[in-house]
C-alpha positions, -999 to +999 in steps of 0.1 A: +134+056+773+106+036+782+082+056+765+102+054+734+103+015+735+070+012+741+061+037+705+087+015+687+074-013+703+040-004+683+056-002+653+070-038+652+103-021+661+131-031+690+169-025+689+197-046+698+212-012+718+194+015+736+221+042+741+215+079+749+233+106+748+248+104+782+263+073+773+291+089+753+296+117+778+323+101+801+348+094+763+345+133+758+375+149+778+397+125+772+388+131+737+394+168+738+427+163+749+432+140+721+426+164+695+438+188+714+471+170+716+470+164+678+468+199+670+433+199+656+416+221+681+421+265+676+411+288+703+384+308+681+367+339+707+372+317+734+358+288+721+382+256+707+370+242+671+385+218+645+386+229+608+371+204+588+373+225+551+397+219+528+424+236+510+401+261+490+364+251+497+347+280+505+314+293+499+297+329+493+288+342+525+266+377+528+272+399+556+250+420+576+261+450+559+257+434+523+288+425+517+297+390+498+328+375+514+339+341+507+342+319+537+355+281+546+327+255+538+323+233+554+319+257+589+348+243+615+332+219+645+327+236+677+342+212+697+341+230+735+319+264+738+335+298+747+316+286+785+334+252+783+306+228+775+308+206+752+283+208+722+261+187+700+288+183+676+311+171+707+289+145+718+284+130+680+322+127+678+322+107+711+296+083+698+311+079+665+342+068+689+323+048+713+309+028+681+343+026+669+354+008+702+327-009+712+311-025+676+344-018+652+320-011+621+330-014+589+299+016+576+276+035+601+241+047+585+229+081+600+191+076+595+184+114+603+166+142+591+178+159+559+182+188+573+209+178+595+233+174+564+256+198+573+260+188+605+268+159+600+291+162+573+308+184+596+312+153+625+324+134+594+350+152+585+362+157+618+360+120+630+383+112+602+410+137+605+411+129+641+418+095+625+392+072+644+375+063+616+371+064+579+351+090+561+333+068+535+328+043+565+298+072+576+269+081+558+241+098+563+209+083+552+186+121+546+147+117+549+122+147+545+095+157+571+062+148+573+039+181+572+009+191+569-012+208+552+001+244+556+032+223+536+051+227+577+065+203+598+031+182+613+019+196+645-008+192+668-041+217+662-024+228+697+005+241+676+031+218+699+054+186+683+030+153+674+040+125+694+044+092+676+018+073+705-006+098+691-002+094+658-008+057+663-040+063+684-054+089+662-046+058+629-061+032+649-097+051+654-098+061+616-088+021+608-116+008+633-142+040+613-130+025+584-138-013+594-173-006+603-181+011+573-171-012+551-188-035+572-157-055+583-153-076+615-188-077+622-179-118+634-145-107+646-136-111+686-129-076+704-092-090+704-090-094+668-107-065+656-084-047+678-054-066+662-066-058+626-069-022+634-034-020+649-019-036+618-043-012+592-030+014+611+006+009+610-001+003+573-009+032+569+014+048+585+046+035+573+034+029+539+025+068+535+061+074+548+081+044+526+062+049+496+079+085+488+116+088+486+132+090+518+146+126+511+113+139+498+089+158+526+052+147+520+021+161+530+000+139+558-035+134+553-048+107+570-083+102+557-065+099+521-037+072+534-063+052+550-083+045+522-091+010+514-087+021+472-055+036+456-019+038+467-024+029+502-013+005+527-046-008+539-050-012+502-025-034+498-033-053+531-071-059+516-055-073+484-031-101+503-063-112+525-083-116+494-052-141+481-057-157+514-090-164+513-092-174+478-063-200+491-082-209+516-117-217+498-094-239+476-080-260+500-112-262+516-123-275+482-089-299+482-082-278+452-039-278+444-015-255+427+000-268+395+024-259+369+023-223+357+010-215+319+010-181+310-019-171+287-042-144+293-029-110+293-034-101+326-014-136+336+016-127+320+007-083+332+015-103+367+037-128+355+066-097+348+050-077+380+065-108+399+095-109+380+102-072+391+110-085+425+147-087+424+149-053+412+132-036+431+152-051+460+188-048+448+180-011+443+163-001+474+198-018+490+217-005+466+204+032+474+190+025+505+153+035+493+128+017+508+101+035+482+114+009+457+094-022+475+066-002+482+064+010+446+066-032+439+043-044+463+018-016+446+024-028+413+019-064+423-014-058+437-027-038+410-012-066+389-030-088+410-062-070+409-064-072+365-056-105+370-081-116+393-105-096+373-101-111+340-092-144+351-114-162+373-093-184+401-116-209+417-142-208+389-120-219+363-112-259+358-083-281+357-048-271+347-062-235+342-073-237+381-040-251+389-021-227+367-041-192+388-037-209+414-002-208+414+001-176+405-023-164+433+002-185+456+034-170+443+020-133+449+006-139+477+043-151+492+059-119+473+036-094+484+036-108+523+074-112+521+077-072+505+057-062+528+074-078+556+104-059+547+086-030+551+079-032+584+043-041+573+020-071+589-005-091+566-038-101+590-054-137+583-086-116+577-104-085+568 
């Protein structure tokens, strides 16, 4: 547990409860005998499950001997094993009735792996003919795997399971390789440097992951996601702290922000980038995609980037200064704020 908090920790992540698995242990035999005194559990070779199919859904199942038979779908829960032990499924249905109890939900999100559909579709089903909850209050929220590039689930060159502490560690070396050779915190403290790693780093990171769709597995290559050029995160960090310095030199200057007038091509290419905001959020709420900001905040840097090109900020005079600068302003509060809801921290510097 403490390792855990201390990998989400690094991540910008905390949670309001830290329950395991043995915190739903002590609901499951009184539960058993609740379905059990329902009628929903059948003695099946010694073993008690609960059908969770329907009244004709089946599927084509092959035997060993080649034989197609048609079967129920979805497979019935194994509540309590032919030894007596309750299973994985057993322990789901607890939580689902601990949650129930304890937080009275009115939808619980399963972010898990995709693979686990069936599963949980199973747990579902049963949870709601044992009547404790719902079955459109549960969903489960599918994401793909990160793999490498055998196209597998990402492993160690040991072969074993990648821990998430050294994934981080391994992102935070390639970000400080990447600083020095773009020449970058050369008048940074050892403390900031070491701050403006960590956030590259988690850039990188999450923004590889968030920028696919969440059911879609993806191929890891760190070298390639750490880049400060293409669809990266520390590419979209390096856009917002150009924003921020430009801002800065101009208040330095005592330059302001004034009313917007759209003329140039490239102002009005970032005028409707901006204007994409809303969008982009109602539908990665709607369908619970985060890819939908990060697709935005990519667009609104490149946006940014022909912008700034063709339309000098600071160099420019009057209400055409005030004008870009407004619109360097507004994007830099869109992309920082998208960002944010990514998971992602802007540095002052880079």
């Amino acid at each position: 547990m403490e390792a855990q908090k201390r990998d989400f920790a690094a991540l910008g992540v905390n949670f309001d409860l830290w329950l395991g698995e043995s915190d739903a242990d002590p609901l499951i035999p009184d539960m058993v005998k609740d379905l059990e005194a329902k009628g929903l559990l059948e003695e099946d070779q010694g073993a008690r499950i609960l059908r969770v199919a329907g009244p004709g859904e089946t599927k084509k199942k092959k035997l060993d001997d080649g034989t197609v038979v048609e079967v129920e779908s979805p497979d019935p829960l194994l509540v309590v094993s032919s030894e007596g032990s309750a299973m994985y499924g057993t322990t789901d249905l607890a939580t689902i009735l601990q949650r129930t109890r304890d937080q009275n939900p009115e939808l619980i999100l399963y972010v898990v792996d995709q693979r686990q559909a069936d599963h949980f579709e199973q747990v579902y089903r049963a949870a709601a003919k044992a009547g404790y909850i719902a079955r459109e209050a549960l969903e489960h929220i599918g994401f793909g795997t990160m793999n490498g590039t055998d196209g597998k689930p990402f492993k160690t060159r040991a072969g074993g399971v990648l821990k998430l502490r050294d994934l981080i560690g391994q992102a935070e070396e390639k970000a400080r390789e990447r600083l020095k050779e773009n020449e970058i915190g050369a008048d940074f403290s050892a403390e900031e440097f070491e701050d403006v790693a960590h956030k590259i780093a988690i850039a990188a990171i999450k923004f590889a992951d968030l920028s696919n769709f969440r059911g879609t597995s993806y191929v890891f290559d760190l070298d390639r996601f750490m880049s400060f050029e293409g669809k990266t995160g520390p590419y979209l960090l390096y856009q917002a702290v150009r924003i921020k310095s430009i801002l800065r030199k101009a208040e330095e200057q005592g330059l302001k922000a004034g009313p917007i007038a759209v003329e140039h091509d490239a102002e009005r290419a970032l005028a409707l980038a901006l204007d994409a905001f809303d969008g982009a959020l109602r539908a990665a709420y709607d369908k619970k995609a985060p890819h939908f900001l990060a697709e935005h905040a990519y667009s609104l840097a490149q946006a940014f980037s022909g912008f700034y090109t063709h339309c000098p900020i600071l160099p420019a005079e009057g209400a055409i200064r005030a004008s870009r600068l407004a619109l360097a302003g507004a994007t830099l509060k869109q992309l920082t704020l998208t960002l944010d809801l990514l998971g992602i921290a802007v540095p002052e510097r880079m």
